[in-house]
Structure formats: structure tokens, C-alpha cells
Biotite code that builds the C-alpha atoms (Angstrom):
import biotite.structure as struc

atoms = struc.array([
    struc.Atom([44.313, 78.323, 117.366], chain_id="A", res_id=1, res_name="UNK", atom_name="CA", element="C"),
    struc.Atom([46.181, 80.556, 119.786], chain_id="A", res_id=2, res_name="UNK", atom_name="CA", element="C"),
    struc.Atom([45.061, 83.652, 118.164], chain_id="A", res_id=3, res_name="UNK", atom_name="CA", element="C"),
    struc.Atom([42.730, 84.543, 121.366], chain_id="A", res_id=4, res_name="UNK", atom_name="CA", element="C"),
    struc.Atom([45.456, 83.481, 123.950], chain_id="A", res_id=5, res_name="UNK", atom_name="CA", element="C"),
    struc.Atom([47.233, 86.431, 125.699], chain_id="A", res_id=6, res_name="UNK", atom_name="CA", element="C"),
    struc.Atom([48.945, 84.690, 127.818], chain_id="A", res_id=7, res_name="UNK", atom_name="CA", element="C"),
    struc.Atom([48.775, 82.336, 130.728], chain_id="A", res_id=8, res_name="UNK", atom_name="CA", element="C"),
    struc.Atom([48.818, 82.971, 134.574], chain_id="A", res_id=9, res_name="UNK", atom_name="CA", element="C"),
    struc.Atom([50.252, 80.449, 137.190], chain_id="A", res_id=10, res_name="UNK", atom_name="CA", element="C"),
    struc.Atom([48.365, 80.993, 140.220], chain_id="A", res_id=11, res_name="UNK", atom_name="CA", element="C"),
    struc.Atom([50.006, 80.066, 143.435], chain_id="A", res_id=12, res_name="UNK", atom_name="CA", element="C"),
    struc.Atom([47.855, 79.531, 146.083], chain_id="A", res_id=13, res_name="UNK", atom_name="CA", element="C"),
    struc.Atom([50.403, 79.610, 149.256], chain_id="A", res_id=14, res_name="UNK", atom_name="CA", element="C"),
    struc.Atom([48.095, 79.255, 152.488], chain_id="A", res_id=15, res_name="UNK", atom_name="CA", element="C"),
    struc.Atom([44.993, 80.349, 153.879], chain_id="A", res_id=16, res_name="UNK", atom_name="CA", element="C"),
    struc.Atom([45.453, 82.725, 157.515], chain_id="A", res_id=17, res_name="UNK", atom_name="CA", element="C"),
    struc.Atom([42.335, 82.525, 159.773], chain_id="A", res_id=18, res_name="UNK", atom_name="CA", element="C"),
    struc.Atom([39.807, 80.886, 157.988], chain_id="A", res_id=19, res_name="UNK", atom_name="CA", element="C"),
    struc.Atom([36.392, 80.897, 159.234], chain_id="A", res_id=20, res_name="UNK", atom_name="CA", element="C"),
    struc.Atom([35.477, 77.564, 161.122], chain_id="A", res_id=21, res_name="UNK", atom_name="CA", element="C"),
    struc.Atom([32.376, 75.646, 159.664], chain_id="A", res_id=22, res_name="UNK", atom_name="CA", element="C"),
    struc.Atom([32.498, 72.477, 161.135], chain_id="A", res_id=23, res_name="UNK", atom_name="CA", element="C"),
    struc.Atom([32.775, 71.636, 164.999], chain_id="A", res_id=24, res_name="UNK", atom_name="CA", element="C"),
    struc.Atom([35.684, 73.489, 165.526], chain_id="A", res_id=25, res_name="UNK", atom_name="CA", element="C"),
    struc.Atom([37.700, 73.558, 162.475], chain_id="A", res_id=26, res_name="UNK", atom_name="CA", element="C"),
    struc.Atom([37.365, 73.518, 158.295], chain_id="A", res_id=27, res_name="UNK", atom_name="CA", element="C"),
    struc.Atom([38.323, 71.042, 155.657], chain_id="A", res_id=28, res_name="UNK", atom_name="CA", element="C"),
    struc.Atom([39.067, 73.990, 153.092], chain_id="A", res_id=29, res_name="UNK", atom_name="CA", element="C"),
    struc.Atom([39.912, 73.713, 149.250], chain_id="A", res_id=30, res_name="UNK", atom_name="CA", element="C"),
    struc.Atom([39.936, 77.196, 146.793], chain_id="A", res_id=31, res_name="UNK", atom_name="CA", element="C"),
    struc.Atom([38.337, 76.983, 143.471], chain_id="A", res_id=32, res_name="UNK", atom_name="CA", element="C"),
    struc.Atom([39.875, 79.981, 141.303], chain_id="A", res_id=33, res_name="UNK", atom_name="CA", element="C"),
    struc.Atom([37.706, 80.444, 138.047], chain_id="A", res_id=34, res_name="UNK", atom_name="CA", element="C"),
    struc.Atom([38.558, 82.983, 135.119], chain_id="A", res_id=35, res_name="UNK", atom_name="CA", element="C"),
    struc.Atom([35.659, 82.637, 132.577], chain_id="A", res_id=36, res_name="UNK", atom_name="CA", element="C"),
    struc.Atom([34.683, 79.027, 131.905], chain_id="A", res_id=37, res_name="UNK", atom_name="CA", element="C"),
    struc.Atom([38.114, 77.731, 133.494], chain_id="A", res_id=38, res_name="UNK", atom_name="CA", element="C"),
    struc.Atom([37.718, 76.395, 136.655], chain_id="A", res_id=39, res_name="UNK", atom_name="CA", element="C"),
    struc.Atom([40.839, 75.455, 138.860], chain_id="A", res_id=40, res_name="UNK", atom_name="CA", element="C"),
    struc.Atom([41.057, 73.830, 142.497], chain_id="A", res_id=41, res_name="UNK", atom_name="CA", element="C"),
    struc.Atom([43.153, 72.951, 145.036], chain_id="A", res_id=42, res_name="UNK", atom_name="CA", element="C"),
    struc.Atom([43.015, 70.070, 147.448], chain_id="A", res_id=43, res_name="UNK", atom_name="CA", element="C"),
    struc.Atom([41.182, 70.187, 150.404], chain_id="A", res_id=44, res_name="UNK", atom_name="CA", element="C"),
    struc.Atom([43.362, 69.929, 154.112], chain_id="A", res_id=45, res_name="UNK", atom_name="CA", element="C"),
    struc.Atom([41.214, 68.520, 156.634], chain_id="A", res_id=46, res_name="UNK", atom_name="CA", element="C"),
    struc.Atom([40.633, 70.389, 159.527], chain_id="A", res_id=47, res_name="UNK", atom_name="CA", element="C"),
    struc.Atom([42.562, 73.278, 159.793], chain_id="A", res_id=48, res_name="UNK", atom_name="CA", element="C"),
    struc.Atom([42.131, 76.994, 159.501], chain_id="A", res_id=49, res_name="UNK", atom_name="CA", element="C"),
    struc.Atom([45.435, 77.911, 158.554], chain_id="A", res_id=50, res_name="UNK", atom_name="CA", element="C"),
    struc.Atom([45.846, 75.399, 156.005], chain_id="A", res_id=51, res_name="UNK", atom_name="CA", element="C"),
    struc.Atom([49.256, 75.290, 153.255], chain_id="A", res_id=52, res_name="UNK", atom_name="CA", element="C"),
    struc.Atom([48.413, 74.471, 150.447], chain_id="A", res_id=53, res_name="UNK", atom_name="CA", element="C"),
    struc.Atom([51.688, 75.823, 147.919], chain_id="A", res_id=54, res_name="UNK", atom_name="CA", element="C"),
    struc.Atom([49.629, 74.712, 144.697], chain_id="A", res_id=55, res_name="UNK", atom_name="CA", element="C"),
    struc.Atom([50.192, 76.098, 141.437], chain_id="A", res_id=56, res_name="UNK", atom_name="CA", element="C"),
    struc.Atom([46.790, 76.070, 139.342], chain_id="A", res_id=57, res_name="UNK", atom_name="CA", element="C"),
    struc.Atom([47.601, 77.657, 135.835], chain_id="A", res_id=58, res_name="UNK", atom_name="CA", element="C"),
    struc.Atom([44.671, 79.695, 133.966], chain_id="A", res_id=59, res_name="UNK", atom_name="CA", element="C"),
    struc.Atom([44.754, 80.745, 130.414], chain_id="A", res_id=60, res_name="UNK", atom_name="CA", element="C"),
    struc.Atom([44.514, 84.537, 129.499], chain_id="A", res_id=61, res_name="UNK", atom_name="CA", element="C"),
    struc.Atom([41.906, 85.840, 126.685], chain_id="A", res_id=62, res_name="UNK", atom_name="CA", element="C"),
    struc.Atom([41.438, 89.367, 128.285], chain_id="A", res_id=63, res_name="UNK", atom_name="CA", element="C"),
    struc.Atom([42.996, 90.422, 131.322], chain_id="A", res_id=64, res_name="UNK", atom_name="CA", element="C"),
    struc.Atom([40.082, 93.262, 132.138], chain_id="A", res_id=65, res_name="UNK", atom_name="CA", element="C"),
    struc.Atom([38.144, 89.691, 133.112], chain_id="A", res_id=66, res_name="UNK", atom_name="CA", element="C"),
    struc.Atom([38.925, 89.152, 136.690], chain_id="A", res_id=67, res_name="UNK", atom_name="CA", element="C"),
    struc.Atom([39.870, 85.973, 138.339], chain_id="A", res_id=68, res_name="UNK", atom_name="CA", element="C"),
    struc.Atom([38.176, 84.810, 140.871], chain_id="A", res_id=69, res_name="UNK", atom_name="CA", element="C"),
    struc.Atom([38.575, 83.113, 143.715], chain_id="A", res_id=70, res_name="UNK", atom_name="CA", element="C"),
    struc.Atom([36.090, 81.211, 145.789], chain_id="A", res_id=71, res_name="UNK", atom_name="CA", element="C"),
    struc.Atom([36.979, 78.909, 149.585], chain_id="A", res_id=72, res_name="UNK", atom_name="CA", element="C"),
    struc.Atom([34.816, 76.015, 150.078], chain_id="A", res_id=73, res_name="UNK", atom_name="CA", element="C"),
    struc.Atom([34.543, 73.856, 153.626], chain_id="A", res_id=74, res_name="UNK", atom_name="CA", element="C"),
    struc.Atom([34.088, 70.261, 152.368], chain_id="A", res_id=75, res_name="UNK", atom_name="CA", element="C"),
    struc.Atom([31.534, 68.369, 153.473], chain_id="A", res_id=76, res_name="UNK", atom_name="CA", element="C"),
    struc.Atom([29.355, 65.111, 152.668], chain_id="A", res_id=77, res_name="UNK", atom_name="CA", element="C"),
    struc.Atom([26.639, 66.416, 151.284], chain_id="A", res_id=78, res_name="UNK", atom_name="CA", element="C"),
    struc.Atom([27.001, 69.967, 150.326], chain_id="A", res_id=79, res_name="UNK", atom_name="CA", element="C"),
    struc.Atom([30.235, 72.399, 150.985], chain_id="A", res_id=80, res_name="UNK", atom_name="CA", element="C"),
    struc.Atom([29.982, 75.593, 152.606], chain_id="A", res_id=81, res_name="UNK", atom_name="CA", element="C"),
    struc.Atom([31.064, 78.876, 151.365], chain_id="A", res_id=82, res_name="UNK", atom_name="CA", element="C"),
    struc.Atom([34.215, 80.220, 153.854], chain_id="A", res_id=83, res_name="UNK", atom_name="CA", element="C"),
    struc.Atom([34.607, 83.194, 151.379], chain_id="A", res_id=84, res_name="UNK", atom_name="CA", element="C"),
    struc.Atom([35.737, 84.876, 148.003], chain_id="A", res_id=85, res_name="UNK", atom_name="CA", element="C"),
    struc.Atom([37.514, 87.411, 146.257], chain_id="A", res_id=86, res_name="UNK", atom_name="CA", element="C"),
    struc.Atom([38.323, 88.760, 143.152], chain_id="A", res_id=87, res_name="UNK", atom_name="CA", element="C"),
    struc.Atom([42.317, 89.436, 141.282], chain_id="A", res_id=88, res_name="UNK", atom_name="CA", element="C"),
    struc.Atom([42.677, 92.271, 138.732], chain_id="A", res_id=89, res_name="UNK", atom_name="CA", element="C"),
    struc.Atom([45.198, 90.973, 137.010], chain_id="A", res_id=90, res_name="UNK", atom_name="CA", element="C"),
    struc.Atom([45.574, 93.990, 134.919], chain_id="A", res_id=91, res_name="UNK", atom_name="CA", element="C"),
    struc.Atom([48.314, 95.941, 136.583], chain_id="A", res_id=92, res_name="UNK", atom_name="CA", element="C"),
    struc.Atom([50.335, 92.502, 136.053], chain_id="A", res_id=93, res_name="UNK", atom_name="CA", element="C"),
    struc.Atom([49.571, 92.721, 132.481], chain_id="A", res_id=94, res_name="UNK", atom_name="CA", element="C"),
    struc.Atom([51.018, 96.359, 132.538], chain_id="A", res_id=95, res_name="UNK", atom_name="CA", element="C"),
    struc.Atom([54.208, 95.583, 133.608], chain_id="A", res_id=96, res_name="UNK", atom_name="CA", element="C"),
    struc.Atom([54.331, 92.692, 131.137], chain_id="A", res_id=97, res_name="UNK", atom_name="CA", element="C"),
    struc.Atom([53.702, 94.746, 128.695], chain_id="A", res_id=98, res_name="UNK", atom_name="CA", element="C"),
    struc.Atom([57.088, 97.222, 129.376], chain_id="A", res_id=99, res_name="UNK", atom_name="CA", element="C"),
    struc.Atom([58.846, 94.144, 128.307], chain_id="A", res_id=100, res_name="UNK", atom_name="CA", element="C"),
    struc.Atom([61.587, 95.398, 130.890], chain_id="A", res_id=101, res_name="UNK", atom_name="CA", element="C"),
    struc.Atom([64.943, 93.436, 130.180], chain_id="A", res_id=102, res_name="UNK", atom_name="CA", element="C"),
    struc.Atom([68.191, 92.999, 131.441], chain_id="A", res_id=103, res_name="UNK", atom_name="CA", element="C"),
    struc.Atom([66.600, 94.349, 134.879], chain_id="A", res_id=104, res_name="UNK", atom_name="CA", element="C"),
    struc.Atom([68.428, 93.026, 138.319], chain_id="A", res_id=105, res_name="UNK", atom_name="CA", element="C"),
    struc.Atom([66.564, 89.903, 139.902], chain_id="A", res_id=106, res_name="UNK", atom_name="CA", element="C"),
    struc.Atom([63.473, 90.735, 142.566], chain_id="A", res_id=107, res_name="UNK", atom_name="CA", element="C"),
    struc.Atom([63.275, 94.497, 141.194], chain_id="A", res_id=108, res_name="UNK", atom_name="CA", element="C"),
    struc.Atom([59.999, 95.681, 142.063], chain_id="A", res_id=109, res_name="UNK", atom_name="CA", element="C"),
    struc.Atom([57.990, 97.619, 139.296], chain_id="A", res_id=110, res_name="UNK", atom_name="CA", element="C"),
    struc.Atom([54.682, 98.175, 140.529], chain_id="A", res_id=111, res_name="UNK", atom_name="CA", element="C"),
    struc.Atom([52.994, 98.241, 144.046], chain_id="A", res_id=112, res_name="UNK", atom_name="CA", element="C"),
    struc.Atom([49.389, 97.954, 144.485], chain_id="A", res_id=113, res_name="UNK", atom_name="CA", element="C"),
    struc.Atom([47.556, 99.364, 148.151], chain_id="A", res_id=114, res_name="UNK", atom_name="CA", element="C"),
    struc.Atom([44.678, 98.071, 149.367], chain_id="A", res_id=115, res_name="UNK", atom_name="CA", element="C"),
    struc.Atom([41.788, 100.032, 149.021], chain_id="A", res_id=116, res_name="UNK", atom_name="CA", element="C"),
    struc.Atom([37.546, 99.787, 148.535], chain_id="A", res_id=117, res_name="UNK", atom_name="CA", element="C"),
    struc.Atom([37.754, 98.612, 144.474], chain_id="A", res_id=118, res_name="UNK", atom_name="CA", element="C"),
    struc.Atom([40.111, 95.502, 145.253], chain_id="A", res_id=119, res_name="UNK", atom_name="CA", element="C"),
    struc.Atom([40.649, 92.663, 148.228], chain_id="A", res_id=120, res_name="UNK", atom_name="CA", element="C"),
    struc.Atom([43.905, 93.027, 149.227], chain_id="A", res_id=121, res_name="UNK", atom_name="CA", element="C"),
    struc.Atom([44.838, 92.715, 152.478], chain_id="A", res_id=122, res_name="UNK", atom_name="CA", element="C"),
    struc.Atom([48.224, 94.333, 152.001], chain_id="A", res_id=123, res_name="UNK", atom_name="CA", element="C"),
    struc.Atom([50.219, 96.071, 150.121], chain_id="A", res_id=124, res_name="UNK", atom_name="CA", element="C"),
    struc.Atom([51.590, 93.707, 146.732], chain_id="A", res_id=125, res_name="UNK", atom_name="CA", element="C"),
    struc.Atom([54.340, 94.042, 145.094], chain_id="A", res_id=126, res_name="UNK", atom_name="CA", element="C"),
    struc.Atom([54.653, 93.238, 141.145], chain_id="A", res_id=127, res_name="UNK", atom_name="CA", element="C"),
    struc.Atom([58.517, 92.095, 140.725], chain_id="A", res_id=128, res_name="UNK", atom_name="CA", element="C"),
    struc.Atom([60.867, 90.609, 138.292], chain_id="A", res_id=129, res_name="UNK", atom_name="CA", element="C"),
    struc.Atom([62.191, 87.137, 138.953], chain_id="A", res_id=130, res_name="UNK", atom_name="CA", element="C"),
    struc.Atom([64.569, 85.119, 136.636], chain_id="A", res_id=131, res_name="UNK", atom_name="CA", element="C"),
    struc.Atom([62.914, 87.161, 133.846], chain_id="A", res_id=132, res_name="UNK", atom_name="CA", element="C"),
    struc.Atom([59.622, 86.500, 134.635], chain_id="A", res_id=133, res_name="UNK", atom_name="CA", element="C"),
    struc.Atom([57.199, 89.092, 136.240], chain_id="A", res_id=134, res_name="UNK", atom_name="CA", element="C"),
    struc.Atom([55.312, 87.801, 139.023], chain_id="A", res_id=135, res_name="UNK", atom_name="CA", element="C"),
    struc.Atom([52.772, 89.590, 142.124], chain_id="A", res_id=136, res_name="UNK", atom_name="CA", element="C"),
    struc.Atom([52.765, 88.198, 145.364], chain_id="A", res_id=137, res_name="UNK", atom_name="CA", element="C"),
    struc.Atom([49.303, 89.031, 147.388], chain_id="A", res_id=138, res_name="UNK", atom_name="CA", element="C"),
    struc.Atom([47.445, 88.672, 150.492], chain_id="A", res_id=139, res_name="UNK", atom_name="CA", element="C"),
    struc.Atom([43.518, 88.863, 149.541], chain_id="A", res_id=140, res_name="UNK", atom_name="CA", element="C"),
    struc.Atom([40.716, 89.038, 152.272], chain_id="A", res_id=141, res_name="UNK", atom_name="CA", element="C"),
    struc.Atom([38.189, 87.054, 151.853], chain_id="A", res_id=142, res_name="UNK", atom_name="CA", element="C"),
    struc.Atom([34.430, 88.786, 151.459], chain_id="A", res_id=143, res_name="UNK", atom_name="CA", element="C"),
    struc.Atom([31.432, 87.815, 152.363], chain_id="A", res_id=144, res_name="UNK", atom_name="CA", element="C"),
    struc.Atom([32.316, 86.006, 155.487], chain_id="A", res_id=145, res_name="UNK", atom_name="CA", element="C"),
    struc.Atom([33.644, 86.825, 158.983], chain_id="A", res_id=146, res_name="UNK", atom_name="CA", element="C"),
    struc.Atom([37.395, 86.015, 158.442], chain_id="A", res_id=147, res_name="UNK", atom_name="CA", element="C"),
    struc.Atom([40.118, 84.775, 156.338], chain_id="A", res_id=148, res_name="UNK", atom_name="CA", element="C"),
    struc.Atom([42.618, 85.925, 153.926], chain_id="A", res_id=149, res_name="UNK", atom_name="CA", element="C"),
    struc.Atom([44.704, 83.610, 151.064], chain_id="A", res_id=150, res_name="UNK", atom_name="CA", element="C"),
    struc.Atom([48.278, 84.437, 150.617], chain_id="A", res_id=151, res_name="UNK", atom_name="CA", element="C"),
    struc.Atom([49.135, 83.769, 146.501], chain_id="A", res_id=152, res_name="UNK", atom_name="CA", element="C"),
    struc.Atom([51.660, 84.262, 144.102], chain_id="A", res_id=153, res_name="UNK", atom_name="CA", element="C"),
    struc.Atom([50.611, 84.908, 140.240], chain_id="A", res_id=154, res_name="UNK", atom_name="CA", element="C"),
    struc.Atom([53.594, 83.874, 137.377], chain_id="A", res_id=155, res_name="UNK", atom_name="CA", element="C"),
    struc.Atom([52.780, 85.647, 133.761], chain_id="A", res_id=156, res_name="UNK", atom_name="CA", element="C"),
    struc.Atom([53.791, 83.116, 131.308], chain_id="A", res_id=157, res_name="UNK", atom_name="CA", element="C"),
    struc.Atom([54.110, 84.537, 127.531], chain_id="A", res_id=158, res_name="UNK", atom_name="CA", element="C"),
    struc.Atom([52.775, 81.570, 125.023], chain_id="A", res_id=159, res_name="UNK", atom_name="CA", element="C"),
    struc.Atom([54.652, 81.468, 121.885], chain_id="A", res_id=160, res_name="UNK", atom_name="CA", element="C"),
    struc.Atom([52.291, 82.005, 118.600], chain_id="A", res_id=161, res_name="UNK", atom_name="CA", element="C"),
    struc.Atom([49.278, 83.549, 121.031], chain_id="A", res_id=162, res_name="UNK", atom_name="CA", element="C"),
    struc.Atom([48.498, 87.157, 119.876], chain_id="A", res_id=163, res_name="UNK", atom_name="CA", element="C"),
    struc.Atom([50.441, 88.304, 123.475], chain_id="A", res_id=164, res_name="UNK", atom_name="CA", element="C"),
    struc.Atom([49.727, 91.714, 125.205], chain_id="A", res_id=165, res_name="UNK", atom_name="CA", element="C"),
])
């Protein structure tokens, strides 16, 4: 049953910074984060552009060359408004996951990723090991609109009896 399972990625998604505004003078935003047919979203915080969200949405890994993806919506009554989106390679997580580093000292970093044109990060990210566990922390910007950027945190979780990486 798990024999098309890789894995499974917690994705943290901290806080928005500088949202665009869609209402009056403010947003009600929420993020939908999609991998495949999984789709994942937070709550929505009425009106603010800097909103905290510190939600942990967990997506199940089949191939990590597939992209997650993440979308903002403005809610509204009728229909919500797109605020932005981006897309997470996940693959240079998977690489470190695969060293299978052990014994290494807490919040080592093994991997840094620059922004540049072929991904949407707003900053440099650093993939680390914590309590074991290899996580990224990232600041995305947010295409296809005037402003924003989502601060996250991704957690590789190995699932016992899937076929791993």
C-alpha cells in the first residue's frame, strides 16, 4: 500500500510579509498548498496583510521532481481573489535526505539554496539538521501579483514500509 510513498513533507506555513490588499484596505488571506491531487489549506486571518498563521499542513511524497505549490487566496462572499503563488522544489531537500547524515551536531546546515530566475525565493534558505530530522526554512515571493512573500518551514518525515528515497 505504501509502495509509492517516498516520504511525507510537513509544510509550515509561518506568516505572510506584505501581502497585496484586495479589499478596502486590507485582505482576509488563507494559502492553499497542493502537490498533485493533495490539496492543503490554512485558515484565513481577517484583515491583515501581514497575517501569522504557524500552521503545519502535511503532504505525502510520490516523486519529489513534482513541485509543490502554493497558491494565496483573499476570502470573500462570493468568489476569492488570487493575492499570489509560487512554486517549492523540494528536491534539494530530498538530496540531503538521501546522505542519511547521522550523528551530525543539532542546526548543522547542509545545503543552501540562492535565489535566482528558476525558483521563488526571496532569500537565501538554508537546508539544516534538527533533532535528526532535516528540515528548509524559506522565504518565497509571491508571482503573479504586485507584492507579498510567505515565510515556511518544510519537515521531511521518513514513513516506515514506503519504498523511501
Amino acid at each position: 500500500m505504501l509502495d509509492h510513498l517516498v516520504g511525507l513533507v510537513k509544510v509550515r506555513v509561518v506568516r505572510g510579509v506584505n501581502l497585496a490588499i484586495r479589499d478596502l484596505r486590507s485582505s482576509d488571506p488563507y494559502v492553499v498548498v497542493r502537490i498533485g491531487k493533495q490539496k492543503l489549506k490554512t485558515r484565513v486571518i481577517k484583515k491583515s496583510t501581514n497575517p501569522e498563521w504557524n500552521e503545519e499542513l502535511t503532504l505525502s511524497i510520490e516523486d519529489p521532481a513534482v513541485p509543490i505549490r502554493l497558491e494565496v487566496f483573499d476570502k470573500d462572499t462570493f468568489i476569492d481573489d488570487s493575492m499570489g503563488n509560487a512554486e517549492l522544489d523540494i528536491r534539494p531537500l530530498v538530496e540531503v535526505v538521501k546522505m542519511k547524515l547521522q550523528d551530525v551536531a543539532d542546526n548543522t546546515v547542509v545545503k543552501k539554496q540562492v535565489p535566482n530566475r528558476q525558483n521563488c525565493l526571496a532569500e537565501e534558505s538554508t537546508i539544516y539538521i534538527s533533532e535528526g530530522k532535516v528540515r528548509q526554512d524559506l522565504v518565497v515571493r509571491l508571482k503573479n501579483v504586485e507584492c507579498g512573500e510567505i515565510e515556511l518551514q518544510l519537515l521531511w518525515v521518513d514513513v516506515p514500509g514506503s519504498k523511501g528515497v
